[in-house]
N, CA, C and O of each residue as an XYZ file, in Angstrom:
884
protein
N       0.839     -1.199      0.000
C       0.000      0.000      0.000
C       0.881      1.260      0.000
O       1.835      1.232      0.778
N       0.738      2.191     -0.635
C       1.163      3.376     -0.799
C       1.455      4.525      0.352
O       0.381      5.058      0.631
N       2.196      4.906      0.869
C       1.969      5.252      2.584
C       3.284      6.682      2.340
O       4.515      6.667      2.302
N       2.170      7.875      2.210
C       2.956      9.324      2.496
C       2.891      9.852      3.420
O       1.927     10.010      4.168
N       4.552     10.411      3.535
C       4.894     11.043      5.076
C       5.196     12.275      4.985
O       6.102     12.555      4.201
N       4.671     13.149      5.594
C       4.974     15.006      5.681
C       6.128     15.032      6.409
O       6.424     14.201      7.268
N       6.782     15.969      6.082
C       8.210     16.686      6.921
C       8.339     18.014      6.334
O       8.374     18.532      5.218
N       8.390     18.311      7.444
C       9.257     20.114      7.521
C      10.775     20.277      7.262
O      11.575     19.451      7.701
N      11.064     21.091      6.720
C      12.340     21.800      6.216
C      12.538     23.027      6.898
O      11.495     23.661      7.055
N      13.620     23.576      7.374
C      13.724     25.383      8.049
C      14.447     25.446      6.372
O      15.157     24.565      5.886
N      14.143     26.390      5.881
C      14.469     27.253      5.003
C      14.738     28.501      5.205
O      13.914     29.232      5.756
N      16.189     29.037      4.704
C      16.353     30.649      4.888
C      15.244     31.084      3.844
O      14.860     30.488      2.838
N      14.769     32.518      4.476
C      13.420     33.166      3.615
C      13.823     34.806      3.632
O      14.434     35.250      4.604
N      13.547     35.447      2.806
C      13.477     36.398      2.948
C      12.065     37.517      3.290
O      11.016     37.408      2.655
N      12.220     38.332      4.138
C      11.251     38.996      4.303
C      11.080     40.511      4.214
O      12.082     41.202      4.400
N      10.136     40.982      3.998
C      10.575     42.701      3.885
C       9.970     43.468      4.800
O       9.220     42.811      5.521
N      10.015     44.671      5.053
C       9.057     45.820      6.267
C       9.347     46.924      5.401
O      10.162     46.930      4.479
N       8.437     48.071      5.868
C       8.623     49.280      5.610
C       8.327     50.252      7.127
O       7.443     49.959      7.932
N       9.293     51.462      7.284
C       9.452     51.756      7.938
C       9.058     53.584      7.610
O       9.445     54.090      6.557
N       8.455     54.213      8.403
C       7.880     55.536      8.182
C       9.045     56.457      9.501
O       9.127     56.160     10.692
N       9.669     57.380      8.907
C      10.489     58.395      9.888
C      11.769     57.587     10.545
O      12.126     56.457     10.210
N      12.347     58.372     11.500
C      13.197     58.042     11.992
C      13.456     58.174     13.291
O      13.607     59.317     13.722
N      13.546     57.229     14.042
C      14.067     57.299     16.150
C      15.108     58.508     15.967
O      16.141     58.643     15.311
N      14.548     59.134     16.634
C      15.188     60.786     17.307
C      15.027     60.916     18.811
O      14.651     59.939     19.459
N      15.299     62.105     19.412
C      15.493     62.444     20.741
C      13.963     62.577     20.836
O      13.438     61.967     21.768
N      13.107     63.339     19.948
C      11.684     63.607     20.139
C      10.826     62.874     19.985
O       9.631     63.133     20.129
N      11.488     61.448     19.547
C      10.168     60.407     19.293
C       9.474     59.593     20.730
O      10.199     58.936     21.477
N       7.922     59.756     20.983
C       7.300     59.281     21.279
C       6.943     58.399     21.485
O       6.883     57.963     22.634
N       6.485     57.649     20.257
C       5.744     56.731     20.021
C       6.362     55.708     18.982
O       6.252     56.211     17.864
N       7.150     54.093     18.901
C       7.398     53.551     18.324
C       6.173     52.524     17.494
O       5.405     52.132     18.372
N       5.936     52.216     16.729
C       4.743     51.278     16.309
C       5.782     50.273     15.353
O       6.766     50.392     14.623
N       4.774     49.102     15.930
C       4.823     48.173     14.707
C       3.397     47.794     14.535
O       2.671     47.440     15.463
N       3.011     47.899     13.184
C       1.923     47.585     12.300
C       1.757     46.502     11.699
O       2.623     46.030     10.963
N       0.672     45.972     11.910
C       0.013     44.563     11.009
C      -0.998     45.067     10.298
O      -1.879     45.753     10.818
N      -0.930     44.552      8.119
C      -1.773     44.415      7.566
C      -2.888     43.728      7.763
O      -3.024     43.025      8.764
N      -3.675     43.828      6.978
C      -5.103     42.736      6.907
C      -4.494     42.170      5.602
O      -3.651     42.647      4.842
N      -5.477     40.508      5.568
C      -5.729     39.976      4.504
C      -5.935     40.799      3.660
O      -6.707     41.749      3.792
N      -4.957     40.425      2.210
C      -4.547     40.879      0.711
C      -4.132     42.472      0.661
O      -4.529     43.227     -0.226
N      -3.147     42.926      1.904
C      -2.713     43.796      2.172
C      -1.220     43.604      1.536
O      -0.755     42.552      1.098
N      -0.556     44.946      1.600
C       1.118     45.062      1.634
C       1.504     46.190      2.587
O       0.916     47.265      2.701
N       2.762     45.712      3.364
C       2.847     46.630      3.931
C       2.881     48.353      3.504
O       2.532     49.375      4.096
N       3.512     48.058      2.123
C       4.205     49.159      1.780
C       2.829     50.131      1.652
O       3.043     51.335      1.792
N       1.722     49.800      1.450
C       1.003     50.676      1.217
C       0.256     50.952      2.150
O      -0.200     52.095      2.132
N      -0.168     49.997      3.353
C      -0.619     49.996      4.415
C       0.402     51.239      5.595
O      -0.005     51.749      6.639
N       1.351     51.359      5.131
C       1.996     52.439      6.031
C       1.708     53.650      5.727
O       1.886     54.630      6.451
N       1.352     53.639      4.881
C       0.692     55.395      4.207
C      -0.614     55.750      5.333
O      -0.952     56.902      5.602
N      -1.252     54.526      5.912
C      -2.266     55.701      7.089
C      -1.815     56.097      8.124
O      -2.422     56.421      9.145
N      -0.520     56.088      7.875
C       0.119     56.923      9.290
C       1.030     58.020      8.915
O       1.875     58.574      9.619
N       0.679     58.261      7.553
C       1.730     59.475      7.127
C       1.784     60.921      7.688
O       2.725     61.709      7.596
N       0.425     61.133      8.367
C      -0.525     62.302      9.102
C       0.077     62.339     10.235
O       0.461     63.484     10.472
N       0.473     61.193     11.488
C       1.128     61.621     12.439
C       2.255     62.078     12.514
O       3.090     61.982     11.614
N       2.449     62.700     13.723
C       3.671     63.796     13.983
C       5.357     63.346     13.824
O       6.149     62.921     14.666
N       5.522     63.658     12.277
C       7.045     63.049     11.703
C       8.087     62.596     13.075
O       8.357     61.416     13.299
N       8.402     63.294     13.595
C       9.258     63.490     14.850
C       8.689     62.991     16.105
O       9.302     63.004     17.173
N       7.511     62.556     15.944
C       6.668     62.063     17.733
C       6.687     60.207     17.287
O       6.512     59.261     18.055
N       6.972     60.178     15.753
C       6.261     59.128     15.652
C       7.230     58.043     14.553
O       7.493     58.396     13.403
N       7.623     56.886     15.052
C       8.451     55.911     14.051
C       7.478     54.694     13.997
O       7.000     54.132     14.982
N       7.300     54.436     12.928
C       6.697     53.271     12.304
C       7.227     52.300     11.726
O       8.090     52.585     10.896
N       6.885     50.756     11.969
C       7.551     50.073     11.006
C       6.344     49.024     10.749
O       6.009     48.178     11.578
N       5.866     49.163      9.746
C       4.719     48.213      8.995
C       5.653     46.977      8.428
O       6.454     47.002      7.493
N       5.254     45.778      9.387
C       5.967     44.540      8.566
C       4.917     43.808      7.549
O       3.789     44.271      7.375
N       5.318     42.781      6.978
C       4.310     42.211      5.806
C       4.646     40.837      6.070
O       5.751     40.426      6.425
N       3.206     39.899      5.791
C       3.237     38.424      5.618
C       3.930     38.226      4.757
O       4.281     38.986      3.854
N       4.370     36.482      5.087
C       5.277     35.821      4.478
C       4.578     35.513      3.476
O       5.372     35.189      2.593
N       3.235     35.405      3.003
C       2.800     34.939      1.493
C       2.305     35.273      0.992
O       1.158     35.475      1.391
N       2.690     35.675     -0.413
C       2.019     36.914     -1.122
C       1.048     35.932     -2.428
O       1.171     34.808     -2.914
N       0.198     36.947     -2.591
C      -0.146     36.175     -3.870
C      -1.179     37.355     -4.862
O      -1.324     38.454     -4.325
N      -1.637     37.223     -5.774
C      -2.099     37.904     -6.938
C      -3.811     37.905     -6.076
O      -4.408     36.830     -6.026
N      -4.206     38.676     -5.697
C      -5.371     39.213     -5.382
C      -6.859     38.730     -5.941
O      -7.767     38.115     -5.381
N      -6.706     39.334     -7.450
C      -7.450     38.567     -8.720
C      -7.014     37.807     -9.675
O      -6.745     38.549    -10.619
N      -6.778     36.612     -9.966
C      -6.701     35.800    -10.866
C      -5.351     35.335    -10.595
O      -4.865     34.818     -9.589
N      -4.899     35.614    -11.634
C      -3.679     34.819    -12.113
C      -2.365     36.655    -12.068
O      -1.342     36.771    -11.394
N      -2.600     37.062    -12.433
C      -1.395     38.746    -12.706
C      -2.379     39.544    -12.277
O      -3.558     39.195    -12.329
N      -2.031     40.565    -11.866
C      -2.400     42.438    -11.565
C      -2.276     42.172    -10.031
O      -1.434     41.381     -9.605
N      -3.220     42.918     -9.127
C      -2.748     43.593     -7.631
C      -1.724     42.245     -6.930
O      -1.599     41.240     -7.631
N      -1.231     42.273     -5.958
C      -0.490     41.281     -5.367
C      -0.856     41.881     -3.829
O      -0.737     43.032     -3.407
N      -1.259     40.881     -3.274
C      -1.619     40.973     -1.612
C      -0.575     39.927     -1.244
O       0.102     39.116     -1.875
N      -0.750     40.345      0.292
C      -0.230     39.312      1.495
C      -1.000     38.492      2.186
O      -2.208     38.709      2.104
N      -0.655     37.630      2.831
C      -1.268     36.782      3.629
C      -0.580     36.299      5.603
O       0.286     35.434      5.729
N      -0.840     36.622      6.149
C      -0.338     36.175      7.712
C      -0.119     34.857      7.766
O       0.996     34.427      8.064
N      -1.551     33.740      7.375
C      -1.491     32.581      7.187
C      -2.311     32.108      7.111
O      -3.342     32.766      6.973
N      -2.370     30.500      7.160
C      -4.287     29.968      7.128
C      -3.755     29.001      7.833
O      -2.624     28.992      8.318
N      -5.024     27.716      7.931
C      -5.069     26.436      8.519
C      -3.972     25.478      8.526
O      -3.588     24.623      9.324
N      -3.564     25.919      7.305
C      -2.564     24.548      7.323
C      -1.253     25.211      7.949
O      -0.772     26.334      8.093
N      -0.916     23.747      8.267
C       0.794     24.120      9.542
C       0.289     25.182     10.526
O       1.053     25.153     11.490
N      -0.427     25.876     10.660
C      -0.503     26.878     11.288
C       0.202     27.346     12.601
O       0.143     28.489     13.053
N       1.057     26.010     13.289
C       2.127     26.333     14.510
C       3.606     26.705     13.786
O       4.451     27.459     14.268
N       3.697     25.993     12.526
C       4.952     25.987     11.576
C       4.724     27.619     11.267
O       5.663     28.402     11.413
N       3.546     28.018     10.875
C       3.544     29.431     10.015
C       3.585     30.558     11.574
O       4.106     31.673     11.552
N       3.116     30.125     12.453
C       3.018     31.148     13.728
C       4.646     31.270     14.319
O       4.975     32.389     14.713
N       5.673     30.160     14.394
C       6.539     30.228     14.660
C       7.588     31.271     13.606
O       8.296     32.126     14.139
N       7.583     31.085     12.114
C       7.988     31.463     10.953
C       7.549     32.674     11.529
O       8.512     33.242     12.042
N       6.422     33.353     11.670
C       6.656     34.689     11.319
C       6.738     35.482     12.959
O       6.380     36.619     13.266
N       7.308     34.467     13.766
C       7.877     35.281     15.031
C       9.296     35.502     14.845
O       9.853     36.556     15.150
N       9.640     34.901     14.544
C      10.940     34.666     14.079
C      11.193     35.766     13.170
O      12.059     36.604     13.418
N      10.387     35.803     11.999
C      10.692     37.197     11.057
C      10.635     38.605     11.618
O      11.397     39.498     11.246
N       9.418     38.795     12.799
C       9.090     39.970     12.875
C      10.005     40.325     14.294
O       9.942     41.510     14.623
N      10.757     39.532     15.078
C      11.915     39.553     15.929
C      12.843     39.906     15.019
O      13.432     40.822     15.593
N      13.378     39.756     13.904
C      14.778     39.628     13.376
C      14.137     41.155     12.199
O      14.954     41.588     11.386
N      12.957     41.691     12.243
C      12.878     42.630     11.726
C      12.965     44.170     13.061
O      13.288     45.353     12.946
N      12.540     43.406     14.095
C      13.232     44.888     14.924
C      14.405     45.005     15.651
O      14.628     46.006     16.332
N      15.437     43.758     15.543
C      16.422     43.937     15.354
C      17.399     44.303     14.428
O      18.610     44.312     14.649
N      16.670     44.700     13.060
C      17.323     45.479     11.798
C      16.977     46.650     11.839
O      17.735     47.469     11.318
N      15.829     47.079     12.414
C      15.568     48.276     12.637
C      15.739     49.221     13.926
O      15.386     50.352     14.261
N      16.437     48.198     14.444
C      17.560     49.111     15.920
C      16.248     49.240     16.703
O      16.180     50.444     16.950
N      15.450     48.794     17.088
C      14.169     48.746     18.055
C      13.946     47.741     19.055
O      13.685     46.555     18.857
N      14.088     48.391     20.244
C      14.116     47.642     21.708
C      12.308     47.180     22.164
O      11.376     47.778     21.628
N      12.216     46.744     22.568
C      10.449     46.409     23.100
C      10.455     47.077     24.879
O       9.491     47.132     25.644
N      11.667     47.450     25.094
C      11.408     47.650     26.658
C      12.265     48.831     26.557
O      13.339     48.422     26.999
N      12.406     49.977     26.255
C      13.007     51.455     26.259
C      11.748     51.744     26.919
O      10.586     51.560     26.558
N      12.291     52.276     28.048
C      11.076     53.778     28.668
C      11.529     54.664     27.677
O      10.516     55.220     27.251
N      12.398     55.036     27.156
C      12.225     56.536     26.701
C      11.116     56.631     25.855
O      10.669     57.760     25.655
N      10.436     55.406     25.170
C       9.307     55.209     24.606
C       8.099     54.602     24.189
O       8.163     53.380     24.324
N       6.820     55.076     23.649
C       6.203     53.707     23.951
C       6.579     52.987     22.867
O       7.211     53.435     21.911
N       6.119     51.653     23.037
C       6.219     50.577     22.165
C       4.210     50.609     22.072
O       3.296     50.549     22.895
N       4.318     50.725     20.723
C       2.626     50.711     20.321
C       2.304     49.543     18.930
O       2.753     49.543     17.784
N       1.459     48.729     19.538
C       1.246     47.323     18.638
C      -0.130     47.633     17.694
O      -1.114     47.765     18.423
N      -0.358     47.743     16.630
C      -1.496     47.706     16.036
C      -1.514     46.530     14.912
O      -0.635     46.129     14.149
N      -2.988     46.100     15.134
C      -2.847     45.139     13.705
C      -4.574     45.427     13.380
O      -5.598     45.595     14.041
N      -4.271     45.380     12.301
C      -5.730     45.460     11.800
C      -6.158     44.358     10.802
O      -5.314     43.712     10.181
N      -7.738     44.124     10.636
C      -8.332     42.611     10.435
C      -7.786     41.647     10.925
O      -7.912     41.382     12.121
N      -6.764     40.627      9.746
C      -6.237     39.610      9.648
C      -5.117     39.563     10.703
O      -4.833     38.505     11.264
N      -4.211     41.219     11.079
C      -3.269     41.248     11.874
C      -3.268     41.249     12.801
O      -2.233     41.122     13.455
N      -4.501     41.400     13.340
C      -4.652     41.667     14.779
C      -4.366     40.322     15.443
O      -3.694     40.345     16.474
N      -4.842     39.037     14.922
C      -4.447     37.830     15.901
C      -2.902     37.745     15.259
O      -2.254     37.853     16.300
N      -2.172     37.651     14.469
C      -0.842     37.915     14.094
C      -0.063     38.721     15.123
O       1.069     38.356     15.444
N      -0.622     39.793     15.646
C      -0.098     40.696     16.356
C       0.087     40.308     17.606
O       1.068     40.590     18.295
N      -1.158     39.438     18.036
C      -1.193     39.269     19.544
C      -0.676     37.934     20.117
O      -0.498     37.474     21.245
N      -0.526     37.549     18.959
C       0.564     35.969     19.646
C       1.808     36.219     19.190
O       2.748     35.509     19.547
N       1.973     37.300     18.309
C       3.493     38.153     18.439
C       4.191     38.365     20.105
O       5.161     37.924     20.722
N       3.062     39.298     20.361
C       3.983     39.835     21.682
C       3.907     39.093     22.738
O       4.509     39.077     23.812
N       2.881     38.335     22.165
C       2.484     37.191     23.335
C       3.744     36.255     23.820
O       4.441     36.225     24.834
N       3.685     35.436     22.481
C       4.991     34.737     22.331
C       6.262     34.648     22.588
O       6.980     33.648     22.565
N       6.565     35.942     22.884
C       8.056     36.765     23.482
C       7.436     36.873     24.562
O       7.285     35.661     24.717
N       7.111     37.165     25.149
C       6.462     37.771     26.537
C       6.644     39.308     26.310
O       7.374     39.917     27.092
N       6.230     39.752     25.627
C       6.603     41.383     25.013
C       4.580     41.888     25.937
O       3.482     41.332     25.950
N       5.140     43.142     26.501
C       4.038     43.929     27.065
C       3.660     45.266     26.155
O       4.329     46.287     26.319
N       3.086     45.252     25.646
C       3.431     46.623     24.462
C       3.051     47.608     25.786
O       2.860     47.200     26.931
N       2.991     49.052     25.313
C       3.024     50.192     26.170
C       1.288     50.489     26.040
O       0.386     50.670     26.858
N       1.405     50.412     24.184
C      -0.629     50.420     23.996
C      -0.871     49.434     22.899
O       0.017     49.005     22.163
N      -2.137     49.102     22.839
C      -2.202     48.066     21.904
C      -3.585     48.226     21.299
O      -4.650     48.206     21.916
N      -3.430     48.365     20.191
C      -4.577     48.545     18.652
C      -5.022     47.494     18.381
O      -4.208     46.590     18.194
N      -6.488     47.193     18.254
C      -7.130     46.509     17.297
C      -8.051     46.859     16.908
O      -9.037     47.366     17.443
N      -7.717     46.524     15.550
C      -8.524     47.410     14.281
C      -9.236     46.662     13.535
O      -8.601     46.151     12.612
N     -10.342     46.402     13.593
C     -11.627     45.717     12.574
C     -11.286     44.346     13.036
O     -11.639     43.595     12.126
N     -10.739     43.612     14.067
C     -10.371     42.620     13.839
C     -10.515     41.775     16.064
O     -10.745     42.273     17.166
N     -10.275     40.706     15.657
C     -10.970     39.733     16.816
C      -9.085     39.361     17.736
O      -7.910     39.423     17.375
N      -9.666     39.077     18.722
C      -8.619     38.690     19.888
C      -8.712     36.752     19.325
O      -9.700     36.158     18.896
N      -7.061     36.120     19.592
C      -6.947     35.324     19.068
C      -7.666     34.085     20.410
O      -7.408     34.139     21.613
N      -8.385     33.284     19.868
C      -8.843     32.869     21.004
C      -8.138     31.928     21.345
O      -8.636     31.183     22.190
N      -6.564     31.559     20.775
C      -5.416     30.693     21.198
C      -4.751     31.340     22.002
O      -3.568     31.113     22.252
N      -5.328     32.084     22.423
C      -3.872     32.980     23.505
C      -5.245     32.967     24.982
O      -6.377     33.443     25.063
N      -4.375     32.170     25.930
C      -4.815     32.369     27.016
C      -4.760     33.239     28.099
O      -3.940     32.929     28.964
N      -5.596     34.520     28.332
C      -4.882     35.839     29.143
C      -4.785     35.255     30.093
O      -3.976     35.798     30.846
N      -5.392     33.996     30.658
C      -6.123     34.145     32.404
C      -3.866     33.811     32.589
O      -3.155     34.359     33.431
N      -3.401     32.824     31.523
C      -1.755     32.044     32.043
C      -1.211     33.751     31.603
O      -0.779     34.045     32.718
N      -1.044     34.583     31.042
C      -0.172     35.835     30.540
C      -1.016     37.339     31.377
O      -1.469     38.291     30.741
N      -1.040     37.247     32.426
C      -1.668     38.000     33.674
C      -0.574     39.429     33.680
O      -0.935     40.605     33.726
N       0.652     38.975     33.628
C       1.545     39.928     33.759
C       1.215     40.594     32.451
O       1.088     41.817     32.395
N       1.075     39.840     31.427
C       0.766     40.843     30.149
C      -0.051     41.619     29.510
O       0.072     42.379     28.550
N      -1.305     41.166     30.505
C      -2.678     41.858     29.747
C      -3.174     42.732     31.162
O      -3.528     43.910     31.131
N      -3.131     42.124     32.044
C      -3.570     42.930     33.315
C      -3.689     44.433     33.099
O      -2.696     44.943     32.580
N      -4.788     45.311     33.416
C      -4.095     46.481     32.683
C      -3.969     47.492     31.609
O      -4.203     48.701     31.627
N      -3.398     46.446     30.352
C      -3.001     46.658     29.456
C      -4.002     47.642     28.388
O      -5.066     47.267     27.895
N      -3.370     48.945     28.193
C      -4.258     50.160     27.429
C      -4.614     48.922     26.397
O      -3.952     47.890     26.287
N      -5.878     49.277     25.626
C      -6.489     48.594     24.421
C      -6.766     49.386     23.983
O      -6.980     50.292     24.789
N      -7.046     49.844     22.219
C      -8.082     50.327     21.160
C      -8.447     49.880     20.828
O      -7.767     49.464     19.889
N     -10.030     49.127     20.868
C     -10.665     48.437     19.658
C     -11.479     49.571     19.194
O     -12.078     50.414     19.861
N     -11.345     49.372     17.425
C     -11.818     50.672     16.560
C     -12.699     49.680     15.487
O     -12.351     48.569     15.085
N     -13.691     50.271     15.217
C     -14.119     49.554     14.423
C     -15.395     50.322     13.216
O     -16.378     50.785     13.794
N     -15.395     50.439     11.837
C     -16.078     50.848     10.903
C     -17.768     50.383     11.547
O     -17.899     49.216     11.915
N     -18.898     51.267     11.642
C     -20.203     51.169     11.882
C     -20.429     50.714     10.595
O     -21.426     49.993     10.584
N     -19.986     50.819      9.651
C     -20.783     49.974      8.421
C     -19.411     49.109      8.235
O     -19.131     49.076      7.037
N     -18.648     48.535      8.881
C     -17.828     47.658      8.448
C     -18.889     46.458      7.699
O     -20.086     46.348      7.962
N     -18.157     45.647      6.756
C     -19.430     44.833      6.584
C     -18.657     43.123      7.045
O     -19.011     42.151      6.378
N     -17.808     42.967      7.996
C     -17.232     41.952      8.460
C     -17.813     42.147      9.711
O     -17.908     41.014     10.182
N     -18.147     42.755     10.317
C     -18.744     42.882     11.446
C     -20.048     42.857     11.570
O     -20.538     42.358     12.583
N     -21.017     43.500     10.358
C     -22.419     43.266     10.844
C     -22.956     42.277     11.495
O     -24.033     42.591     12.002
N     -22.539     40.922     11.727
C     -23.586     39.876     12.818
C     -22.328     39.674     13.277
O     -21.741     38.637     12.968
N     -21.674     40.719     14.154
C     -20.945     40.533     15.472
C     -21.737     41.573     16.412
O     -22.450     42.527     16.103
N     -21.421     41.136     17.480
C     -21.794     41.757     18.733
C     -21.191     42.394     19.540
O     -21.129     42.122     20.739
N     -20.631     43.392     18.950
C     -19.246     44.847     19.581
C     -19.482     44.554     20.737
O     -18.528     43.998     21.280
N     -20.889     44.774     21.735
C     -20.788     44.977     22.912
C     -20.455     43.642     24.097
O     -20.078     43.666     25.268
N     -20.820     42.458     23.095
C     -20.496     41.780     24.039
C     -18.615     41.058     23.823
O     -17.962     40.424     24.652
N     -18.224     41.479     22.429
C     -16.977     41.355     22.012
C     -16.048     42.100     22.933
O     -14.924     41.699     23.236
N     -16.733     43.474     23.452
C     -15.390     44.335     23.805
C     -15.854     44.314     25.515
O     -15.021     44.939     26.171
N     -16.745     43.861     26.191
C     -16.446     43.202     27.416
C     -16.458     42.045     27.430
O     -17.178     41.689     28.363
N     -16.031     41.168     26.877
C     -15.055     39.994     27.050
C     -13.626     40.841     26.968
O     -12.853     40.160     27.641
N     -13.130     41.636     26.626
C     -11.918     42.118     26.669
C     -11.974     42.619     28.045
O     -11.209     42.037     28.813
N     -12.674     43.535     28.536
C     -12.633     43.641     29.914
C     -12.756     42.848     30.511
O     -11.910     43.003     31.392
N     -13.349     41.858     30.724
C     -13.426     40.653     31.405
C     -11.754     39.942     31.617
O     -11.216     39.477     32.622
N     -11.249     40.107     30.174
C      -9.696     39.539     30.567
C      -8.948     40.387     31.346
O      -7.880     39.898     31.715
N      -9.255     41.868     31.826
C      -8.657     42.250     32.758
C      -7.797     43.583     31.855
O      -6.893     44.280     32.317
N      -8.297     43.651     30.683
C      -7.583     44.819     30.156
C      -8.323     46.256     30.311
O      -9.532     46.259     30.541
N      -7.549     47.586     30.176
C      -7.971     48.469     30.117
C      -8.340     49.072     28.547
O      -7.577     49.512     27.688
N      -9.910     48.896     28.540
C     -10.131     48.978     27.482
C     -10.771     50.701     26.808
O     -11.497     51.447     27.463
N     -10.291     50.972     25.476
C     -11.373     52.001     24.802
C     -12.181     51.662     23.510
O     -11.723     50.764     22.804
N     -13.396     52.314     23.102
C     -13.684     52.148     22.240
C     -14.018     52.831     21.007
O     -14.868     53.721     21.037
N     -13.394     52.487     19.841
C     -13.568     53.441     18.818
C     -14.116     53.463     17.991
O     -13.488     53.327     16.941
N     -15.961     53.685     17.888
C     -16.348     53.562     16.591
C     -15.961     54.973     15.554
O     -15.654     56.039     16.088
N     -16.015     54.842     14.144
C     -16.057     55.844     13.085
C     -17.194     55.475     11.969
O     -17.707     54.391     11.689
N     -17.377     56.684     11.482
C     -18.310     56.179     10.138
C     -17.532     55.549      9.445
O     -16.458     56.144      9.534
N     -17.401     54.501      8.655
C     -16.827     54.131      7.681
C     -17.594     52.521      7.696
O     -18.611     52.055      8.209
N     -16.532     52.018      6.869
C     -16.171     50.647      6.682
C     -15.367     49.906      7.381
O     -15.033     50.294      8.500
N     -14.792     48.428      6.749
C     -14.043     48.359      6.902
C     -12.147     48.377      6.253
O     -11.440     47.766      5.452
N     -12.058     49.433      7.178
C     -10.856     50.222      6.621
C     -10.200     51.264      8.011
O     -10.703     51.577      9.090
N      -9.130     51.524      7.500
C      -8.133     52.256      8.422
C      -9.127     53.916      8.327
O      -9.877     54.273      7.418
N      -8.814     54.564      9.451
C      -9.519     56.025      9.550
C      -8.460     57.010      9.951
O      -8.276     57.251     11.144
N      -7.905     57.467      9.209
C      -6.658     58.765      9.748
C      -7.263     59.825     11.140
O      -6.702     60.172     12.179
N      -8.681     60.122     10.573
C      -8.942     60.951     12.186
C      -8.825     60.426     13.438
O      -8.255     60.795     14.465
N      -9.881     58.922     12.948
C      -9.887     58.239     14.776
C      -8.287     57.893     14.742
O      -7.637     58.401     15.656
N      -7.820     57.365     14.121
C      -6.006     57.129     14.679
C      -5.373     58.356     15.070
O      -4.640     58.170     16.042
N      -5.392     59.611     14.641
C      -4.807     60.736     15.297
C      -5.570     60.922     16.443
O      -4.940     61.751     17.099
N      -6.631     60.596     17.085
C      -7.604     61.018     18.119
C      -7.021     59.673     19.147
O      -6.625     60.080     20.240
N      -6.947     58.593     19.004
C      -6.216     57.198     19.966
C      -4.802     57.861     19.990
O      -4.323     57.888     21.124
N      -3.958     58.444     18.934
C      -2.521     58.800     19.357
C      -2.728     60.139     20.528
O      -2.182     59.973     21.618
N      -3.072     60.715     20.427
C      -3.502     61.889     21.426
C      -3.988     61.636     22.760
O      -3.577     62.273     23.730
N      -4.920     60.650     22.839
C      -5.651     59.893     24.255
C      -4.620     59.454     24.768
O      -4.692     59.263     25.982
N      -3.110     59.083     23.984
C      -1.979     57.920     24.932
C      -1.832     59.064     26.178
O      -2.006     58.784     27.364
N      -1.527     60.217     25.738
C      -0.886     61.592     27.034
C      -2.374     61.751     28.035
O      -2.473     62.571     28.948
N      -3.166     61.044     27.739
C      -4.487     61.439     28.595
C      -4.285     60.354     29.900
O      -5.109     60.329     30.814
């Protein structure tokens, strides 16, 4: 009888980020950014072009798998990951997005600044078994159109969430959200013990330059 066996390979990979401004004496606020599904970073960093050049360093990283959006050629998106391997692909891109803020000279524990985590849709669970995974405490933490990973257990990571500033922001006509239940979504977040806010905007679902300059402003509140 015919009998196939799976195995993993580590392969060197290459990966890319884009990075908005530069760490100065006046910077504030450090971010790292997560796309959504059939995102790129490079263009996804443009909704932060509005905050304060000098208050504010960004580094938008990008999934490891890209692919053509529609068909076969034209737009090219990213991907975080899907079902399959999914401990193989969660490990892979801790690994990338560690060895990307060590190219970009970025500490996770400087007081001189915050460390600010955002991921939006697809990134947001990307994001949160990021810092999870390290035992990384961000300073504030964004989620944008998008759900808490329900593989991450707060009640065992107490030191990490206890506390912990939140943004959940979310489009009133998002249309990924219409048969969710914001209110009972964003106290279960209180319930885990975080300090939570909430941000609706008119829109969709999509990034909002006002409400993000209005959450960067609330950090000094």
């Amino acid at each position: 009888m015919p009998h196939v066996t799976k195995s993993l390979v580590e392969v060197p990979r290459t990966g890319r980020y884009f990075s908005l401004n530069s760490v100065q004496q006046t910077t504030k606020n450090i971010w790292i950014v997560f796309h959504g599904y059939g995102q790129l970073a490079e263009y996804f960093i443009k909704h932060f072009e509005d905050l304060e050049a000098d208050e504010n360093f960004v580094i938008a990283v990008e999934g490891l798998s890209r692919f053509y959006v529609d068909g076969l050629t034209g737009r090219v998106g990213a991907s975080w990951m899907t079902k399959e391997d999914r401990e193989e692909e969660i490990k892979d891109q801790s690994s990338y997005i560690n060895a990307v803020l060590v190219d970009a000279g970025v500490g996770t524990k400087d007081d001189s600044y915050r460390f600010v985590v955002l991921g939006f849709s697809q990134g947001t669970a990307t994001a949160v078994r990021w810092f999870v995974n390290n035992r990384i405490r961000p300073s504030q933490l964004v989620l944008w159109a998008g759900s808490f990973p329900h593989d991450v257990d707060t009640l065992k990571k107490r030191d990490i969430f206890q506390g912990l500033p939140v943004h959940f922001v979310y489009g009133n006509e998002d249309q990924f959200l219409k048969d969710v239940n914001i209110e009972e979504k964003t106290s279960g977040l209180k319930k885990m013990g975080m300090k939570l806010k909430v941000w609706p905007f008119e829109g969709k679902h999509a990034m909002d330059k006002p409400t993000l300059a209005k959450i960067v402003d609330s950090f000094d509140q």
